[in-house]
C-alpha positions as CSV (number, residue, x, y, z in Angstrom):
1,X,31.7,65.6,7.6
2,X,28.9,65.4,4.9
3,X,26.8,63.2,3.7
4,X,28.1,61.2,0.5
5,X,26.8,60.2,-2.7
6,X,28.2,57.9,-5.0
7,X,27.8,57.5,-9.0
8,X,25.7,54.8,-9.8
9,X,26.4,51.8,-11.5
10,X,23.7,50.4,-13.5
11,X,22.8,46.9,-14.5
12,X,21.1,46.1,-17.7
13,X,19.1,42.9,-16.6
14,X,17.2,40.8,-18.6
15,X,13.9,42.0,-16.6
16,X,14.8,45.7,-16.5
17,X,12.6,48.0,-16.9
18,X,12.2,51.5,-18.3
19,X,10.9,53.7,-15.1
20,X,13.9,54.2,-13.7
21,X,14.9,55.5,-16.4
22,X,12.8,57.6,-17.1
23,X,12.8,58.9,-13.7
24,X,16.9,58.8,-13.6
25,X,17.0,60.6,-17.3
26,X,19.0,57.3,-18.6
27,X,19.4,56.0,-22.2
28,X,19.3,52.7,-21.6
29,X,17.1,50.9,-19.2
30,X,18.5,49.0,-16.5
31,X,17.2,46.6,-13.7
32,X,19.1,47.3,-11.0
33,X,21.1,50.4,-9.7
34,X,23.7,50.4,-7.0
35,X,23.3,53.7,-5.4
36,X,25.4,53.0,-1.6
37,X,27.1,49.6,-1.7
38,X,30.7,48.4,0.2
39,X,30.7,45.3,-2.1
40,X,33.9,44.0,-4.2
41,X,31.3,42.8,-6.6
42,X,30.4,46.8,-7.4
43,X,32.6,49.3,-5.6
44,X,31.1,52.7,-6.4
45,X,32.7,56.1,-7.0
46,X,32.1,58.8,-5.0
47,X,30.8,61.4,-7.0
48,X,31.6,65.0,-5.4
49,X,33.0,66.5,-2.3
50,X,36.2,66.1,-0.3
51,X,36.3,62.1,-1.7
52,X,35.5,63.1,-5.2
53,X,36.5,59.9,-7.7
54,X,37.6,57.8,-5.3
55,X,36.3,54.3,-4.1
56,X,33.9,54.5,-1.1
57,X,35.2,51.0,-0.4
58,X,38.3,52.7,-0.2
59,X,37.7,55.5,1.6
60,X,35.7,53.6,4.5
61,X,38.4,51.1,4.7
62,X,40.9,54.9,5.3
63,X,38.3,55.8,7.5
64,X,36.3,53.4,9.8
65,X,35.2,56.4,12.1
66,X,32.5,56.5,8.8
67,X,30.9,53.0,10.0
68,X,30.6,54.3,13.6
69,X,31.2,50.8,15.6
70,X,30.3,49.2,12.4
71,X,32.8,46.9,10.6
72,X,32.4,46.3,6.6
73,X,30.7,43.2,7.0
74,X,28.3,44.7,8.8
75,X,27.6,47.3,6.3
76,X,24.5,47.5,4.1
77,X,24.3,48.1,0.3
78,X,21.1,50.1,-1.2
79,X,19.6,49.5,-5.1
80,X,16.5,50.1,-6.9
81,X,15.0,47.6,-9.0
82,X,12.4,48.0,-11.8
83,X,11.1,45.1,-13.0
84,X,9.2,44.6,-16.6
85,X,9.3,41.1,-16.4
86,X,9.3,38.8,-13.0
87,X,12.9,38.2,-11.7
88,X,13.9,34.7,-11.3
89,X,12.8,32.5,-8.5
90,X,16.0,32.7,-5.9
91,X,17.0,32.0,-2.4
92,X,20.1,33.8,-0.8
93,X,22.2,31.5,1.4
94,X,23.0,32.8,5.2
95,X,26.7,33.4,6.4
96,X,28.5,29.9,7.1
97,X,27.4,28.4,3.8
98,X,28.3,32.1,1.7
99,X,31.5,32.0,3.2
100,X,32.8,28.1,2.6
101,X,31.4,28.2,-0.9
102,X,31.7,31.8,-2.3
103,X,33.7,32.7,-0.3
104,X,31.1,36.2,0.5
105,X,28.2,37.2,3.2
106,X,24.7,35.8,3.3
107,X,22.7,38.1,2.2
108,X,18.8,39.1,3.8
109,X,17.4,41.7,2.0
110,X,13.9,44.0,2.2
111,X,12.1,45.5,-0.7
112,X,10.1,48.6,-0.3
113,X,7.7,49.3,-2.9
114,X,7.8,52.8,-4.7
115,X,5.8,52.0,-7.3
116,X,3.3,49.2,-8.7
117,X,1.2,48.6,-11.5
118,X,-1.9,47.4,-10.7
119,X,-2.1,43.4,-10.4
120,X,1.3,43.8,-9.7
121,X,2.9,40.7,-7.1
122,X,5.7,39.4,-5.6
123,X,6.8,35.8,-4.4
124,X,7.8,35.1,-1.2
125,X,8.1,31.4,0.2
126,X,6.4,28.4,-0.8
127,X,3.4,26.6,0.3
128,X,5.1,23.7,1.9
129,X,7.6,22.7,4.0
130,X,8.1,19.4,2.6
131,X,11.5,19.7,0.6
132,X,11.0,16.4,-1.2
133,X,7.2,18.5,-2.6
134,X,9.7,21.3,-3.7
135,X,12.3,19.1,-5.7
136,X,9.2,17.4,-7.2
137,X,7.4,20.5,-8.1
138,X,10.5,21.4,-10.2
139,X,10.9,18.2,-11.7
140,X,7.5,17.9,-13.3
141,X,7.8,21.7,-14.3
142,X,5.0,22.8,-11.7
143,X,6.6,25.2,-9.3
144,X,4.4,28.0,-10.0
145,X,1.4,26.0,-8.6
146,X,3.6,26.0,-5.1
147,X,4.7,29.6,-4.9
148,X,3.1,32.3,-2.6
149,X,2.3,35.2,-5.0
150,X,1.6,38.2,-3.0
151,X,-0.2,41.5,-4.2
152,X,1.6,44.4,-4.0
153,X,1.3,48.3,-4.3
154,X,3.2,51.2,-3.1
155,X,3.7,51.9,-0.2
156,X,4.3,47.7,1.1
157,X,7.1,46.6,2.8
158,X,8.5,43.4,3.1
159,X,11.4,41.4,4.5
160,X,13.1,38.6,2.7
161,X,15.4,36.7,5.1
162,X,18.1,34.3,3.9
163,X,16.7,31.0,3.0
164,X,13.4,32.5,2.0
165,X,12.1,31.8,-1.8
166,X,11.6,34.9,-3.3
167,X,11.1,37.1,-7.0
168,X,9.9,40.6,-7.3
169,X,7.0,40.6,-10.2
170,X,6.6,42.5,-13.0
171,X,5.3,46.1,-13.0
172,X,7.4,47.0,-9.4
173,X,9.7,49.6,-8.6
174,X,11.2,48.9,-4.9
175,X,14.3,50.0,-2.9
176,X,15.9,47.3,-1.9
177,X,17.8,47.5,1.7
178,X,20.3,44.5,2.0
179,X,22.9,42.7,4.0
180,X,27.0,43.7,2.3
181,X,26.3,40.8,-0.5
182,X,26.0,39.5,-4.0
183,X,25.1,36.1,-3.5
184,X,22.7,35.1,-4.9
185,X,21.2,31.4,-6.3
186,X,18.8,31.2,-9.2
187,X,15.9,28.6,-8.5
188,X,13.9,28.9,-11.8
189,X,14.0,31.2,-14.1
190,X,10.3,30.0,-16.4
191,X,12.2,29.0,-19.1
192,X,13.5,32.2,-20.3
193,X,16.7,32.2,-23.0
194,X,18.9,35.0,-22.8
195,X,19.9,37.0,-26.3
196,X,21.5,33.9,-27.9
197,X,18.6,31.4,-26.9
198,X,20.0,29.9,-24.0
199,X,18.3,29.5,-21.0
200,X,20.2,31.2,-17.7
201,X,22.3,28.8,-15.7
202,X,20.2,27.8,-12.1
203,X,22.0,26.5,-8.7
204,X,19.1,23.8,-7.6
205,X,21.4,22.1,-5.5
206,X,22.8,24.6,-3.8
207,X,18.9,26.1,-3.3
208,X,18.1,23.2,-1.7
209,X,21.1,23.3,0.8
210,X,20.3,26.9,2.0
211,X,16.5,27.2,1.7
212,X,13.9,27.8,4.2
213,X,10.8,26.5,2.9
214,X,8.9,27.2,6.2
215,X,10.1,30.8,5.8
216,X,6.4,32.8,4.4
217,X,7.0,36.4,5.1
218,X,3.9,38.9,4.9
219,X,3.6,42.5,3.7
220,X,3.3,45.7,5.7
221,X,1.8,48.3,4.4
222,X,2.4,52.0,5.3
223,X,0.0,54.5,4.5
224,X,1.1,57.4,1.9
225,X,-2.0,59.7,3.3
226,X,-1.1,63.1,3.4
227,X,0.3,63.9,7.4
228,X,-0.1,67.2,8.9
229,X,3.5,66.8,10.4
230,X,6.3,65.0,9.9
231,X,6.4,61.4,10.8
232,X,8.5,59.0,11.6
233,X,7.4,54.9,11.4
234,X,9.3,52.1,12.9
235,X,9.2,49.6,9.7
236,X,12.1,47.0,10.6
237,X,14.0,46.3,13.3
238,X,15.6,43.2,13.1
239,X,19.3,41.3,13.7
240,X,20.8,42.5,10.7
241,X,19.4,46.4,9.9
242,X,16.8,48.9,11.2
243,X,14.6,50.6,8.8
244,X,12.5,53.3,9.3
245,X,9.9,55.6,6.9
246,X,9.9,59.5,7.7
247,X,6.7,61.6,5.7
248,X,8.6,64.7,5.5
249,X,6.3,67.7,5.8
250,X,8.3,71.2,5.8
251,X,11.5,69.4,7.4
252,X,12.8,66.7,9.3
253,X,16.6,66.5,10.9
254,X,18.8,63.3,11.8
255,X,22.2,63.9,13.5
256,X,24.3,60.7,13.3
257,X,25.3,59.5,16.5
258,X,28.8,58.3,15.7
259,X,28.0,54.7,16.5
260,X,26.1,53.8,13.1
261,X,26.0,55.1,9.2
262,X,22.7,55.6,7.8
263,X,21.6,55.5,4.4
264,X,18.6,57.5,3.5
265,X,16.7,57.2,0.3
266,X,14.0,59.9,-1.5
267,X,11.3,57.4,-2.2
268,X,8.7,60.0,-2.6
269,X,9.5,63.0,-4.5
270,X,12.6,65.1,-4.7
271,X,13.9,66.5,-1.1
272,X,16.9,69.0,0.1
273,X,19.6,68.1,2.2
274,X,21.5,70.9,4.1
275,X,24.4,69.8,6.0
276,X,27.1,72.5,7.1
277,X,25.4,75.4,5.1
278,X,25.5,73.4,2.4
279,X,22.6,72.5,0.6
280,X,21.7,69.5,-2.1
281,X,19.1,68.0,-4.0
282,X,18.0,64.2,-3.1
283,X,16.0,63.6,-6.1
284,X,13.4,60.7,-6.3
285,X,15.0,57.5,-6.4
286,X,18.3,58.7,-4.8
287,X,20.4,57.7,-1.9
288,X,23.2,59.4,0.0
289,X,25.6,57.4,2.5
290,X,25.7,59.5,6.1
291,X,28.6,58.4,7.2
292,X,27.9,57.9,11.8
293,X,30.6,61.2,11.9
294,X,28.4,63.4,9.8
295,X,27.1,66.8,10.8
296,X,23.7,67.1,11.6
297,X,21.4,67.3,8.7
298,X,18.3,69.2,7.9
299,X,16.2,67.5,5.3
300,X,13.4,69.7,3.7
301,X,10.6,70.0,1.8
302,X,7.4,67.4,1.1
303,X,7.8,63.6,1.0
304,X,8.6,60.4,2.4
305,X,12.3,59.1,3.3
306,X,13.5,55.7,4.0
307,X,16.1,55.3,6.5
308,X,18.3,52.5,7.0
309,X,20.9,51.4,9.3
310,X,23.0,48.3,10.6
311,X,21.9,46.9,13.9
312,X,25.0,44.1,13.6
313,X,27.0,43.5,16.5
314,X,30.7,43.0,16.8
């Protein structure tokens, strides 16, 4: 078995960017970009190799020795974002409440940062943990004055569970490692009218039911000094998915163990894959699904690689 790689689907959002693609060689900018996903929301094509054109949904479902000991719902799904303008202000709900009222996952999500301009931030939480502050804040049009903008620049990490207040700012390019989910409700959205002057429909109420205001995550930050060897950093290890960073310096090789998938991601600089005598480009930006039957792989060349996996029990 060999690693997979699926075509992307692209979404043209109204904070999209033009980085990715630029980087991606695109004609239209988009926002967002599916690279590995399992969700009914965006079921991806797999583009090449024995499971060329069909649905990786599908062919996971055919094949559950792919997951390892993992179900679907314990899968993860892997974008980028590029952001021109600041997402809206949104808060993902956790599994109970997804379920009874969209009928879907919660969803918790990290973003690593591949690239920032400078004064770029993010939000994540609020200042309070007074709900009644919150619901005031947004009825007087003050919000903003409660949020916690963050710096950013590449190379940060940070986690984003369920409940927790969050936007990615404008200027950012992050991968985004997250839960099997597309739920997701809008908090505020500053006012901002869509091509025909309207502004985008938010879910306050529903906000309010899931949120966490208590929930203030902080940024990590991982070095992108040159190493002499590689190396591999521990970045996330947590209920729902492991993540770790490798700096890739000549090569670096992961053999699946059969009991998870991984999904590994080229956010620094192109890489090869070889996997069976066979070798491939991961270009910057790009994601392959290693499904936990996969032969072992040799990646190679100079850059860093993020690596992530479900730690979700059955």
């Amino acid at each position: 078995m060999k690693p997979i790689k699926c075509k992307t689907r692209y979404d043209k959002t109204i904070w999209a960017g033009e980085r990715l693609a630029q980087i991606r060689e695109q004609q239209e900018k988009a926002g967002l970009s599916w690279d590995v996903g399992f969700h009914h929301s965006a079921p991806l094509t797999i583009d090449g190799g024995e499971f060329d054109g069909q649905l990786l949904i599908n062919v996971v479902t055919e094949h559950p020795e792919m997951l390892g000991d993992k179900t679907l719902n314990q899968a993860l799904r892997m974008c980028i974002l590029n952001a021109d303008e600041a997402l809206s202000i949104q808060v993902h709900p956790n599994d109970d409440y997804a379920l009874e009222h969209d009928n879907d996952l919660g969803k918790t999500e990290s973003w690593y940062v591949i690239e920032a301009q400078e004064g770029a931030s993010i939000v994540a939480g609020v200042k309070t943990c007074d709900p009644d502050e919150v619901r005031q804040a947004i009825e007087e049009d003050r919000l903003m004055d409660l949020v916690r903008e963050i710096p950013v620049r590449e190379g940060d990490y940070i986690k984003i569970p369920y409940g927790t207040l969050h936007a990615l700012g404008k200027g950012i390019m992050c991968a985004e490692v997250g839960t099997n989910s597309d739920t997701t409700y809008r908090f505020f959205d500053y006012h901002r009218k869509d091509a025909n002057g309207n502004e985008r429909p938010l879910h306050i109420e529903k906000s309010f039911d899931v949120a966490h205001f208590e929930n203030q995550p902080n940024i990590k930050h991982f070095s992108l000094a040159k190493k002499d060897a590689t190396t591999i950093m521990q970045v996330e290890r947590c209920n729902e998915y492991y993540v770790n960073l490798v700096d890739v310096v000549n090569e670096y090789n992961l053999t699946p163990n059969g009991h998870t998938f991984f999904i590994i991601t080229a956010v620094k600089n192109d890489l090869e894959i070889e996997c069976e005598n066979e070798k491939n480009e991961l270009k910057y930006t790009e994601s392959v699904f290693v499904p936990a039957n996969c032969s072992k792989l040799t990646i190679r060349g100079e850059g860093r690689l993020m690596i992530s996996y479900s730690n979700r029990k059955n």
